[in-house]
HTML snippet that shows the backbone in 3Dmol.js (N, CA, C, O; Angstrom):
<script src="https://3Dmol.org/build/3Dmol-min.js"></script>
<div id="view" style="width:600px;height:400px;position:relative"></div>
<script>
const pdb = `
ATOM      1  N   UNK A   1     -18.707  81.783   1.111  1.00  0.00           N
ATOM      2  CA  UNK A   1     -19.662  80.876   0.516  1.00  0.00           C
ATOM      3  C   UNK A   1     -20.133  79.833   1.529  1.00  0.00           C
ATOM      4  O   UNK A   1     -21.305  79.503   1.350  1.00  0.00           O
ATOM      5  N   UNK A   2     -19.446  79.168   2.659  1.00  0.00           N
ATOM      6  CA  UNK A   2     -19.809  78.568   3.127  1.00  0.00           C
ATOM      7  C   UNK A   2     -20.628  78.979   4.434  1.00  0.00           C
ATOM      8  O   UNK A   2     -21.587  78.477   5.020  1.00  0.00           O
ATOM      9  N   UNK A   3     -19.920  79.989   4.615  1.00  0.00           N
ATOM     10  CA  UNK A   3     -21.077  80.929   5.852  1.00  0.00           C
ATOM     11  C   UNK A   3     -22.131  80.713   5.064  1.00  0.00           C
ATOM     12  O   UNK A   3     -22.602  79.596   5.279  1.00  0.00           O
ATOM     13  N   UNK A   4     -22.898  81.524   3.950  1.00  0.00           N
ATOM     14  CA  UNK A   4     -23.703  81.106   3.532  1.00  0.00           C
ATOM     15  C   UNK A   4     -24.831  79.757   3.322  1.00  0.00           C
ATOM     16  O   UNK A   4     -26.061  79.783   3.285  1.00  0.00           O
ATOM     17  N   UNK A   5     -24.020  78.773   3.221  1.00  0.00           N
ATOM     18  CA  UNK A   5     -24.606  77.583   3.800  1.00  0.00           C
ATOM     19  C   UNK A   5     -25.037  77.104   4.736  1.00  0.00           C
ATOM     20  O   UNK A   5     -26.020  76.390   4.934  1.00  0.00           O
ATOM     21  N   UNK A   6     -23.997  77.651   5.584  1.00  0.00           N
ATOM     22  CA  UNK A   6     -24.188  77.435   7.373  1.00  0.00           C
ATOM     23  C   UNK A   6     -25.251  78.607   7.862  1.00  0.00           C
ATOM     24  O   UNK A   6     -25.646  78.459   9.019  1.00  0.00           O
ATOM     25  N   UNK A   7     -25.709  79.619   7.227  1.00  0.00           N
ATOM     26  CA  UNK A   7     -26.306  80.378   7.810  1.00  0.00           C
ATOM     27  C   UNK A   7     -27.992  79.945   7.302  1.00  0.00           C
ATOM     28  O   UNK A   7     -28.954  80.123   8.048  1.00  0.00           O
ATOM     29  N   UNK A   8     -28.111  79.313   5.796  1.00  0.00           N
ATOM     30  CA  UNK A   8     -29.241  78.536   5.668  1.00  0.00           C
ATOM     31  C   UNK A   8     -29.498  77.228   6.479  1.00  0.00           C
ATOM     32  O   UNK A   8     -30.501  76.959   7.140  1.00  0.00           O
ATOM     33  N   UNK A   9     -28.145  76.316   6.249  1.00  0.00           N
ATOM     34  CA  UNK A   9     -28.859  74.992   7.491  1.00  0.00           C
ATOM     35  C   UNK A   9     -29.135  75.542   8.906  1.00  0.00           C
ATOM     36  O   UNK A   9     -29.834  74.871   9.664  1.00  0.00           O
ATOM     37  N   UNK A  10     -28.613  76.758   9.314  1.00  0.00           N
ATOM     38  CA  UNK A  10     -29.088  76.948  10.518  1.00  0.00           C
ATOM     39  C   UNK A  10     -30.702  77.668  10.587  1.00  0.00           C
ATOM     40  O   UNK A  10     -31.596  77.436  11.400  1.00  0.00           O
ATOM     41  N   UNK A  11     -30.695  78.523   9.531  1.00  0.00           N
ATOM     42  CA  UNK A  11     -32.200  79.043   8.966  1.00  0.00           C
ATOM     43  C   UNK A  11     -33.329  77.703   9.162  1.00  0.00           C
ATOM     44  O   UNK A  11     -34.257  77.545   9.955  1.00  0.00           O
ATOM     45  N   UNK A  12     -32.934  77.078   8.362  1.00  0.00           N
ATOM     46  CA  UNK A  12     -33.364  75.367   7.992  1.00  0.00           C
ATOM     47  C   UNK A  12     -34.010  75.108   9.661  1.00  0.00           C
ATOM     48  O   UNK A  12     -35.080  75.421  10.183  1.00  0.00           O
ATOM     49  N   UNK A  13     -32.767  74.372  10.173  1.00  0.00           N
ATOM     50  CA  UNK A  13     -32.875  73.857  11.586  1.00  0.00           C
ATOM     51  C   UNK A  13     -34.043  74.778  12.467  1.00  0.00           C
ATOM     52  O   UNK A  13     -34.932  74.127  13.016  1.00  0.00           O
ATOM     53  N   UNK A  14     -34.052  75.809  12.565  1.00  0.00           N
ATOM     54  CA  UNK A  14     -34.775  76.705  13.501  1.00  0.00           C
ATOM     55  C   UNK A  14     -36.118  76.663  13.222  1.00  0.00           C
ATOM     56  O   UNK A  14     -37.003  76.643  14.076  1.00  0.00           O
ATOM     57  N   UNK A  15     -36.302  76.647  11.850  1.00  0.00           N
ATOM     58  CA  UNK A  15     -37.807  76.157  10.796  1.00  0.00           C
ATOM     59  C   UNK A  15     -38.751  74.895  11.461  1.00  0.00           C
ATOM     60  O   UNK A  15     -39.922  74.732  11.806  1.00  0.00           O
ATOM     61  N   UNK A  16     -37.123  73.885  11.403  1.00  0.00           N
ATOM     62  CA  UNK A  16     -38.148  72.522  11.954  1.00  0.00           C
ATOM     63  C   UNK A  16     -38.313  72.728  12.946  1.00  0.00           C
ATOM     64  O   UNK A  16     -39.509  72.870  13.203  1.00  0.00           O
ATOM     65  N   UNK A  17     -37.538  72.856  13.907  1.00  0.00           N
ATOM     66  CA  UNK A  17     -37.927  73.365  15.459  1.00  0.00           C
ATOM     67  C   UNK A  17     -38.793  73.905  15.805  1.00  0.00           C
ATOM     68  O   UNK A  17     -39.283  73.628  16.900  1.00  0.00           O
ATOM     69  N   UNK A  18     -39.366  74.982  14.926  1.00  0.00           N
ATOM     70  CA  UNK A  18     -40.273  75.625  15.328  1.00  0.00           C
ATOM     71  C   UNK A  18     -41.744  74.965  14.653  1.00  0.00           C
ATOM     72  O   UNK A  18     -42.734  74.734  15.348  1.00  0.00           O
ATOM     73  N   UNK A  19     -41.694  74.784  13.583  1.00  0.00           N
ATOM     74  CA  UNK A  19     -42.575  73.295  13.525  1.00  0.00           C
ATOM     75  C   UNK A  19     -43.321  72.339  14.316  1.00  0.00           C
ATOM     76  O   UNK A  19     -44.547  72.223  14.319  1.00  0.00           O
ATOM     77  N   UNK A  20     -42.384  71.577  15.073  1.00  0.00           N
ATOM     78  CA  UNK A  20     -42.000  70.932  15.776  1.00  0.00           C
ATOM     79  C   UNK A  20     -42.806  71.022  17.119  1.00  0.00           C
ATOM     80  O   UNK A  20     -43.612  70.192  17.540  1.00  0.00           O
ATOM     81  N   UNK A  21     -42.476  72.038  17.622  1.00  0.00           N
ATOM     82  CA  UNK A  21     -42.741  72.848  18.805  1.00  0.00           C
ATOM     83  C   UNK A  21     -44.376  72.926  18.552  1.00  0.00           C
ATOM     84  O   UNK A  21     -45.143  72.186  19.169  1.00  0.00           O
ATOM     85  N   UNK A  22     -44.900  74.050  17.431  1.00  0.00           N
ATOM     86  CA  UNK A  22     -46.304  73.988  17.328  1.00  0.00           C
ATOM     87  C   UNK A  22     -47.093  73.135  17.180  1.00  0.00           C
ATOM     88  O   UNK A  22     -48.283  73.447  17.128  1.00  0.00           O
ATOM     89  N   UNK A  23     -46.728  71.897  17.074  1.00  0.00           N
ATOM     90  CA  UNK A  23     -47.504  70.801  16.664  1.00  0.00           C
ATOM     91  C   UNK A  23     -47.563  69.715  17.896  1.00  0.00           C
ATOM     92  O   UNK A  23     -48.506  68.928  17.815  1.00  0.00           O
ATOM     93  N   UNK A  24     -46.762  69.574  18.931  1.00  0.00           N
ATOM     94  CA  UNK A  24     -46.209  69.355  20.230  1.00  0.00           C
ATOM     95  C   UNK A  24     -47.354  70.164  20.694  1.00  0.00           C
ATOM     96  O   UNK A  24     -48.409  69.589  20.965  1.00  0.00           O
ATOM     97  N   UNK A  25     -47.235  71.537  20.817  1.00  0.00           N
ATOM     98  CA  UNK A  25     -48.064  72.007  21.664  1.00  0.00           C
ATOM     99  C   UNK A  25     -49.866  72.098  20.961  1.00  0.00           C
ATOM    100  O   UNK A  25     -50.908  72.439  21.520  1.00  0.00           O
ATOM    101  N   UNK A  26     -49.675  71.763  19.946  1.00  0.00           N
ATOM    102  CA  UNK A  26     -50.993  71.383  19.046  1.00  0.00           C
ATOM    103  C   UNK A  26     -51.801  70.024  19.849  1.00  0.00           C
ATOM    104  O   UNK A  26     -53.011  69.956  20.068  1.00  0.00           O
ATOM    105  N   UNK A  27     -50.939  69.172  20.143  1.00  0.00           N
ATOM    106  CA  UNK A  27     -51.393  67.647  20.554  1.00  0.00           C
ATOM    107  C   UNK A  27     -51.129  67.787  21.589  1.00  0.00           C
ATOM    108  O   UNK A  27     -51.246  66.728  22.206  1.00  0.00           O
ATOM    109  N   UNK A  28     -50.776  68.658  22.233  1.00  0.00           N
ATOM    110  CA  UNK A  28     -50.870  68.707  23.753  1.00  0.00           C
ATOM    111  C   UNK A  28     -52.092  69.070  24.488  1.00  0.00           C
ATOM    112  O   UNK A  28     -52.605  68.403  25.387  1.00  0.00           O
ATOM    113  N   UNK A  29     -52.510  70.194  24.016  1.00  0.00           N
ATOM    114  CA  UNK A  29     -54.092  71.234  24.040  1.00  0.00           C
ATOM    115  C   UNK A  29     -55.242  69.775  23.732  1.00  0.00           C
ATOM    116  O   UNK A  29     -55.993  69.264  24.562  1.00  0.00           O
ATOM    117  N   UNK A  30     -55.081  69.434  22.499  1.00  0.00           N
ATOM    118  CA  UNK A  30     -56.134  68.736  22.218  1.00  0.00           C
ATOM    119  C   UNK A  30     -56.225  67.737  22.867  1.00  0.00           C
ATOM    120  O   UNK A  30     -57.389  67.351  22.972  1.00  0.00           O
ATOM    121  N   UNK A  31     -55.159  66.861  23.584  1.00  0.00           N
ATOM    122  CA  UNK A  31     -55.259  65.947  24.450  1.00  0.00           C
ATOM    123  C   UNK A  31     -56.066  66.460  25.875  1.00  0.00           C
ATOM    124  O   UNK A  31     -56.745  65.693  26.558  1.00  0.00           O
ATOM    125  N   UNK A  32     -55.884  67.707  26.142  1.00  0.00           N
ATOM    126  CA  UNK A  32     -56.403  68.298  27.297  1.00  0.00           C
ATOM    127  C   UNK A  32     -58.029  68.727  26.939  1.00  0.00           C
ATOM    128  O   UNK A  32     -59.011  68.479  27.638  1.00  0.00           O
ATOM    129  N   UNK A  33     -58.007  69.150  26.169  1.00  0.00           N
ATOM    130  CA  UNK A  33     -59.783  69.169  25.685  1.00  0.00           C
ATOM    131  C   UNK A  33     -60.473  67.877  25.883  1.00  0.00           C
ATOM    132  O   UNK A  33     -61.468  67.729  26.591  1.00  0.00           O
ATOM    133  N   UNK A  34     -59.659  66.618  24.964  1.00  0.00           N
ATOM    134  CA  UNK A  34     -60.355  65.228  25.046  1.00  0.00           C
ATOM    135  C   UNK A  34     -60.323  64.775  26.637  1.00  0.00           C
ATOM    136  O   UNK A  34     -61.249  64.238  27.246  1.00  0.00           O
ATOM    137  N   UNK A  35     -59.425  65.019  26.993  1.00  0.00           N
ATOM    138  CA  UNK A  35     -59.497  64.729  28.550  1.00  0.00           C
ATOM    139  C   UNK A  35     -61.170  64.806  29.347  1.00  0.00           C
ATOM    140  O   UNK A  35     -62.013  64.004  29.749  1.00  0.00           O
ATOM    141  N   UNK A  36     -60.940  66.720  29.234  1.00  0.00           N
ATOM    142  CA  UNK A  36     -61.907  67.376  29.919  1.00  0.00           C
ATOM    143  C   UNK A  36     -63.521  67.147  29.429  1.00  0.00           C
ATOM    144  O   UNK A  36     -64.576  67.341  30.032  1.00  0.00           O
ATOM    145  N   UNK A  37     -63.259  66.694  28.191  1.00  0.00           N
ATOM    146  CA  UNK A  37     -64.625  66.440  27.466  1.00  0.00           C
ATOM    147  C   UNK A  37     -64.953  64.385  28.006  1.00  0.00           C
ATOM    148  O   UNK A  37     -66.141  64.063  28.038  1.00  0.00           O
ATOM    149  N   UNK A  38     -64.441  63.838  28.177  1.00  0.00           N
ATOM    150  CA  UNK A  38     -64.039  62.252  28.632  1.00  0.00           C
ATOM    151  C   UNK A  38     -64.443  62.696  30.037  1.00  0.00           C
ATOM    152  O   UNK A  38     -65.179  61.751  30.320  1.00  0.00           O
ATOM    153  N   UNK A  39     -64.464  63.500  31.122  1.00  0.00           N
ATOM    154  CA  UNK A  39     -64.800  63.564  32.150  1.00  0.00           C
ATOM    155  C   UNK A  39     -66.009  64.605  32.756  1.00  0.00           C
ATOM    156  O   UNK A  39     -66.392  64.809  33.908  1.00  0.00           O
ATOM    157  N   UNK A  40     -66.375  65.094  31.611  1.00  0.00           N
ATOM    158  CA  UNK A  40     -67.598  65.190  32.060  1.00  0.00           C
ATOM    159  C   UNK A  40     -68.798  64.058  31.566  1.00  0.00           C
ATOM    160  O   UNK A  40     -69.848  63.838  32.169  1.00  0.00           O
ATOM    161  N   UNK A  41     -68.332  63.404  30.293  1.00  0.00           N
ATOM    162  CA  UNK A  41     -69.359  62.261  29.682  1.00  0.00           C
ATOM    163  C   UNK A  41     -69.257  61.406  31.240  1.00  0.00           C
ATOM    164  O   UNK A  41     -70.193  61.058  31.959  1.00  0.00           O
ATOM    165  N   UNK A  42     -67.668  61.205  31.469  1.00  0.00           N
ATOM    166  CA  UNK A  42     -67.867  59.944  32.771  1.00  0.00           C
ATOM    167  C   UNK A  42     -68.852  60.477  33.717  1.00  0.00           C
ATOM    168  O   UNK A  42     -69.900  59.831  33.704  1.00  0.00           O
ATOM    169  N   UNK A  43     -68.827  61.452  34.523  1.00  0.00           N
ATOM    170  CA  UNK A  43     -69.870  62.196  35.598  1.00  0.00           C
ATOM    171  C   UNK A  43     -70.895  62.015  35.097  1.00  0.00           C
ATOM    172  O   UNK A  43     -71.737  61.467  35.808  1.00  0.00           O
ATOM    173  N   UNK A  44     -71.231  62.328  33.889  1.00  0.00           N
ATOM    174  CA  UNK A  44     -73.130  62.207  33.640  1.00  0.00           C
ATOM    175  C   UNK A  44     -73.253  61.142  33.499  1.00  0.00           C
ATOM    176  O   UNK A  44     -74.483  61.132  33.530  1.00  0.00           O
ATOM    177  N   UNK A  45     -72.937  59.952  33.330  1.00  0.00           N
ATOM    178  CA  UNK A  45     -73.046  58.860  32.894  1.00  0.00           C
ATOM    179  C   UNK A  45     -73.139  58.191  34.677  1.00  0.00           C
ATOM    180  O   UNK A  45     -73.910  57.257  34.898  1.00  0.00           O
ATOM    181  N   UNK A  46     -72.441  58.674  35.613  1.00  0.00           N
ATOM    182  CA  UNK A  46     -72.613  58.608  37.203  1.00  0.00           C
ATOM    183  C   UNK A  46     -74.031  59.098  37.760  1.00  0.00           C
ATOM    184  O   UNK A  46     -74.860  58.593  38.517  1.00  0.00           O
ATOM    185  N   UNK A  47     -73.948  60.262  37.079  1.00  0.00           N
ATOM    186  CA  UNK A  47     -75.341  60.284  37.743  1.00  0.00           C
ATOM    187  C   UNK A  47     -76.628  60.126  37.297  1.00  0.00           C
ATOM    188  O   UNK A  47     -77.572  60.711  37.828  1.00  0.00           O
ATOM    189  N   UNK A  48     -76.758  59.289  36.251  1.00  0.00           N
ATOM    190  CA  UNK A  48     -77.920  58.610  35.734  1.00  0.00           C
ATOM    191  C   UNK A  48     -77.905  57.740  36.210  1.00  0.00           C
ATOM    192  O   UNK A  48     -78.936  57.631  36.874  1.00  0.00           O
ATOM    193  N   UNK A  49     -76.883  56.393  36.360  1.00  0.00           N
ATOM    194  CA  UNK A  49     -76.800  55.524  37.217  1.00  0.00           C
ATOM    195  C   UNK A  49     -77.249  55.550  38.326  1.00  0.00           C
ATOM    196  O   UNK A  49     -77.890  54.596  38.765  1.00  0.00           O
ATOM    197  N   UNK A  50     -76.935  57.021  39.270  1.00  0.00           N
ATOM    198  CA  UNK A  50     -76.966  56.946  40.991  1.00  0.00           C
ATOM    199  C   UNK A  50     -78.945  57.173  40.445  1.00  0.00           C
ATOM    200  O   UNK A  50     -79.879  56.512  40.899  1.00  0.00           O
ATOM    201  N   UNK A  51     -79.011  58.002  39.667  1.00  0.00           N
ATOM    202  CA  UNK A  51     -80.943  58.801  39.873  1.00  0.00           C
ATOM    203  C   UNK A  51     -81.769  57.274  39.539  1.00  0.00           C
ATOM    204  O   UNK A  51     -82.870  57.072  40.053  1.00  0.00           O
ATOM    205  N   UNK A  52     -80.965  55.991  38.416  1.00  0.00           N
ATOM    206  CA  UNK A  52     -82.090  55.891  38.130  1.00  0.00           C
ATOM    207  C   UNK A  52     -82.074  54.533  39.310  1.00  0.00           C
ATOM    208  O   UNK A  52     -83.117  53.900  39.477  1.00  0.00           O
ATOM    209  N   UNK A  53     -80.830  54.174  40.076  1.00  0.00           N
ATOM    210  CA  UNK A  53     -80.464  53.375  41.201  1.00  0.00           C
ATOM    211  C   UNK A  53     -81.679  54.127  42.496  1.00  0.00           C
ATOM    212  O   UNK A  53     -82.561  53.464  43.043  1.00  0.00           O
ATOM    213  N   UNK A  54     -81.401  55.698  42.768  1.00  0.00           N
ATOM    214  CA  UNK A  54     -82.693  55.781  44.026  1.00  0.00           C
ATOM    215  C   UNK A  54     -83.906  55.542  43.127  1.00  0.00           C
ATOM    216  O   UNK A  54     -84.643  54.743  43.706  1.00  0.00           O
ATOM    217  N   UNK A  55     -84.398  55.899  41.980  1.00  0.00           N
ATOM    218  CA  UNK A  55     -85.705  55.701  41.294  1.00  0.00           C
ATOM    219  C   UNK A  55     -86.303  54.211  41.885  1.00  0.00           C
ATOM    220  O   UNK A  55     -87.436  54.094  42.350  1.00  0.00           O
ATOM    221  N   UNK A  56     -85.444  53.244  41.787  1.00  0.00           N
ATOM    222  CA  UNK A  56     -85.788  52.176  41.408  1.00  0.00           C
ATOM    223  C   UNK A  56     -85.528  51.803  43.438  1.00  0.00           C
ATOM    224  O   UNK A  56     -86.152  50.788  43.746  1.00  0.00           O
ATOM    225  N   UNK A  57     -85.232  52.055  43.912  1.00  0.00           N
ATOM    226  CA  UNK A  57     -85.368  52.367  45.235  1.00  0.00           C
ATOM    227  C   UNK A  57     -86.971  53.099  45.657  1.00  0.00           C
ATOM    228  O   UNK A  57     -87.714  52.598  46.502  1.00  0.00           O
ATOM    229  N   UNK A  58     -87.211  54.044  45.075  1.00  0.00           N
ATOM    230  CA  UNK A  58     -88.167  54.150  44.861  1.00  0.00           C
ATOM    231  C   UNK A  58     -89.540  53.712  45.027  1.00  0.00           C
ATOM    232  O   UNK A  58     -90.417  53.783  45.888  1.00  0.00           O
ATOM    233  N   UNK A  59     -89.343  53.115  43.582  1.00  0.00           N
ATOM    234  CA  UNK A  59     -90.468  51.917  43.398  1.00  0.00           C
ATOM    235  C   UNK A  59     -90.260  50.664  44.399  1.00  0.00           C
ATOM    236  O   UNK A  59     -91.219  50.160  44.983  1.00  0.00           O
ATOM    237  N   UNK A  60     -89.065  50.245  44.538  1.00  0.00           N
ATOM    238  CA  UNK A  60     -89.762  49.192  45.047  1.00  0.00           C
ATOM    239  C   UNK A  60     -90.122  48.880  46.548  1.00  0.00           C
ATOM    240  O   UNK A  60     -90.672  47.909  47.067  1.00  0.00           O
ATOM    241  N   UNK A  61     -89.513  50.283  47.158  1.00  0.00           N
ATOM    242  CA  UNK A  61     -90.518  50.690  48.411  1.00  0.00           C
ATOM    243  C   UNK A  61     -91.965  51.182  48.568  1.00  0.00           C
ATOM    244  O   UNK A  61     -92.554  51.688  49.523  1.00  0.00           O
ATOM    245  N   UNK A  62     -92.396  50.829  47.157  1.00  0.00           N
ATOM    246  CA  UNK A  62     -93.878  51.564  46.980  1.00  0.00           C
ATOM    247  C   UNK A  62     -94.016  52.861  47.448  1.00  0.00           C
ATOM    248  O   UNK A  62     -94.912  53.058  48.269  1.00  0.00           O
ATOM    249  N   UNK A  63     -93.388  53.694  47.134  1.00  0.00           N
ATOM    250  CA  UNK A  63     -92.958  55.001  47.097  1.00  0.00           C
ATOM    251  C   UNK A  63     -93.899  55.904  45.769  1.00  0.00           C
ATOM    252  O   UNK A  63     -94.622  56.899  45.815  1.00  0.00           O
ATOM    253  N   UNK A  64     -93.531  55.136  44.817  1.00  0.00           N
ATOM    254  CA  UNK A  64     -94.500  55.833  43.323  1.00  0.00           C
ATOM    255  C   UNK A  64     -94.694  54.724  42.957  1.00  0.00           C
ATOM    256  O   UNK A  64     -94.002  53.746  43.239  1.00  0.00           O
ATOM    257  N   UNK A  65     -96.187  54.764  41.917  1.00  0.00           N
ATOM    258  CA  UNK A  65     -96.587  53.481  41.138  1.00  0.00           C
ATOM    259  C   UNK A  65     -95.417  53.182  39.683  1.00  0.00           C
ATOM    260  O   UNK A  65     -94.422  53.597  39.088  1.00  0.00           O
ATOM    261  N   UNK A  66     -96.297  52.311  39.728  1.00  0.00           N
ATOM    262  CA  UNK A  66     -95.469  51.661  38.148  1.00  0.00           C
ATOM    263  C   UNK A  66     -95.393  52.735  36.917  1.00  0.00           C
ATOM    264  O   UNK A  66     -94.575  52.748  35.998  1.00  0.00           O
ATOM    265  N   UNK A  67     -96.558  53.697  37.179  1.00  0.00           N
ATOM    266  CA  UNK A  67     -97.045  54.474  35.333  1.00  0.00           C
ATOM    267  C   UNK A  67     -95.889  55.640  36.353  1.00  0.00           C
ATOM    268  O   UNK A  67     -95.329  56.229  35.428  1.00  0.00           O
ATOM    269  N   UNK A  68     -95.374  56.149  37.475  1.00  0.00           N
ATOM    270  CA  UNK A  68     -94.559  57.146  37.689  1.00  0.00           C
ATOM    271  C   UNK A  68     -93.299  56.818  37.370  1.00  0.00           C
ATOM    272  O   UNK A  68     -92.524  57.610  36.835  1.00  0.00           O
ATOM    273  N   UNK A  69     -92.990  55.547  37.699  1.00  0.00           N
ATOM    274  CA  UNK A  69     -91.651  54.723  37.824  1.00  0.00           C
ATOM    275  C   UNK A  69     -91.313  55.237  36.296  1.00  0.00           C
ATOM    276  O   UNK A  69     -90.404  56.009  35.988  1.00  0.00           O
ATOM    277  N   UNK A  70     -92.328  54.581  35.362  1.00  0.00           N
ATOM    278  CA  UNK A  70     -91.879  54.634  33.692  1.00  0.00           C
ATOM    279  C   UNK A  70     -91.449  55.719  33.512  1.00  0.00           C
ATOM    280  O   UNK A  70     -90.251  55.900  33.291  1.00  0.00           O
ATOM    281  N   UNK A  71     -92.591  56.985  33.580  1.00  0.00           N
ATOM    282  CA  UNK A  71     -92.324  58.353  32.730  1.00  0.00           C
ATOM    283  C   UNK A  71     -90.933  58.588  33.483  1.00  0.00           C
ATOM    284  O   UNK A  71     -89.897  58.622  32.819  1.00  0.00           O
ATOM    285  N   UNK A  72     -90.909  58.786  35.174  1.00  0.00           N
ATOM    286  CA  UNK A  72     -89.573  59.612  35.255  1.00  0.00           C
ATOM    287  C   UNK A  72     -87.926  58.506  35.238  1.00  0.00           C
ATOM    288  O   UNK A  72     -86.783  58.780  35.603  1.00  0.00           O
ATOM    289  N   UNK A  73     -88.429  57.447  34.738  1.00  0.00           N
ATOM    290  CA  UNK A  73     -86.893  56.664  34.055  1.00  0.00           C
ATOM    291  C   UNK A  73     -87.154  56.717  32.992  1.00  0.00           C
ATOM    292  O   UNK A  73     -86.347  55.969  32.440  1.00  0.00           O
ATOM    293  N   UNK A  74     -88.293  57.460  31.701  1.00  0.00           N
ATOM    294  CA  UNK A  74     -88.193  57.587  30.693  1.00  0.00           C
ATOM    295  C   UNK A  74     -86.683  59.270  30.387  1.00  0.00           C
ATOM    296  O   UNK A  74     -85.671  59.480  29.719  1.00  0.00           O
ATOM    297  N   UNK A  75     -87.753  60.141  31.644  1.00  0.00           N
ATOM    298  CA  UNK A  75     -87.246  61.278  31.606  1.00  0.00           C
ATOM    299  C   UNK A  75     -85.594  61.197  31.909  1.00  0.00           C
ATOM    300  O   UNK A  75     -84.813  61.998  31.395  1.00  0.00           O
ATOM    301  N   UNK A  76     -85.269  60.371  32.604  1.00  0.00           N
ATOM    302  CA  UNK A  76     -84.102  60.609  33.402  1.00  0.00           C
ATOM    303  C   UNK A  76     -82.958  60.024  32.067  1.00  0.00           C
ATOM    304  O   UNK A  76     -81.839  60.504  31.887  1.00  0.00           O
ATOM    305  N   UNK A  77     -83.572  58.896  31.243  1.00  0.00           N
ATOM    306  CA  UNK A  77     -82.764  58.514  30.077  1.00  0.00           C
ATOM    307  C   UNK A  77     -82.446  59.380  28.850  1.00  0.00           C
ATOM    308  O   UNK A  77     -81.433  59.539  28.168  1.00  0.00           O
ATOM    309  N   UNK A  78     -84.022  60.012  28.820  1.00  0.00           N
ATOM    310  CA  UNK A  78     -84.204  60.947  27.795  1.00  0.00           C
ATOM    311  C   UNK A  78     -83.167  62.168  27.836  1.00  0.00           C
ATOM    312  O   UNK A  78     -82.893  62.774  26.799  1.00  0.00           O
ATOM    313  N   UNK A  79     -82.728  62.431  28.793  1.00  0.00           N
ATOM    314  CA  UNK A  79     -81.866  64.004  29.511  1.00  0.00           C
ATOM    315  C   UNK A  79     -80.464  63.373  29.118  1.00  0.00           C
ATOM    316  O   UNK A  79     -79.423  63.985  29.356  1.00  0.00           O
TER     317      UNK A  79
END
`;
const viewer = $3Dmol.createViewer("view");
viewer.addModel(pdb, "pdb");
viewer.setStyle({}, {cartoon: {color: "spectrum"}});
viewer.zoomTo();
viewer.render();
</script>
C-alpha cells in the first residue's frame, strides 16, 4: 500500500517537473523573440536618425531646395 503512494508522489513530482521545465523553456524562447524583435526596432530607429542627420546636411549645404528637403524627410519618416 505504501509503494503505492510512493509510486504516485513520485508520478506527482515528475508531472511538476515537467511542467516546470516547459514553461522555463516557454519564457525563455519568448524572451529571445522580444530581444530580437527590440533590436531590429533599435537599428531602424538608427538609421532614420543617421538619413535624416545627412538630409539635413544636405540642405544646409544647399545641396537640394527646401520643397526637396520636405518630400524626402516626409518620405524617410513615412518608411
Amino acid at each position: 500500500m505504501i509503494i503505492i503512494v510512493y509510486l504516485l508522489i513520485i508520478l506527482i513530482l515528475i508531472f511538476v517537473c515537467f511542467i516546470g521545465i516547459k514553461a522555463a523553456s516557454a519564457g525563455i524562447e519568448a524572451k529571445q523573440l522580444n530581444k530580437k524583435k527590440f533590436t531590429k526596432i533599435k537599428n531602424k530607429n538608427k538609421n532614420i536618425t543617421q538619413e535624416l542627420f545627412n538630409l539635413n546636411k544636405l540642405y544646409k549645404s544647399k545641396a537640394i531646395s527646401k520643397i526637396e528637403y520636405q518630400k524626402a524627410k516626409r518620405k524617410i519618416l513615412k518608411d
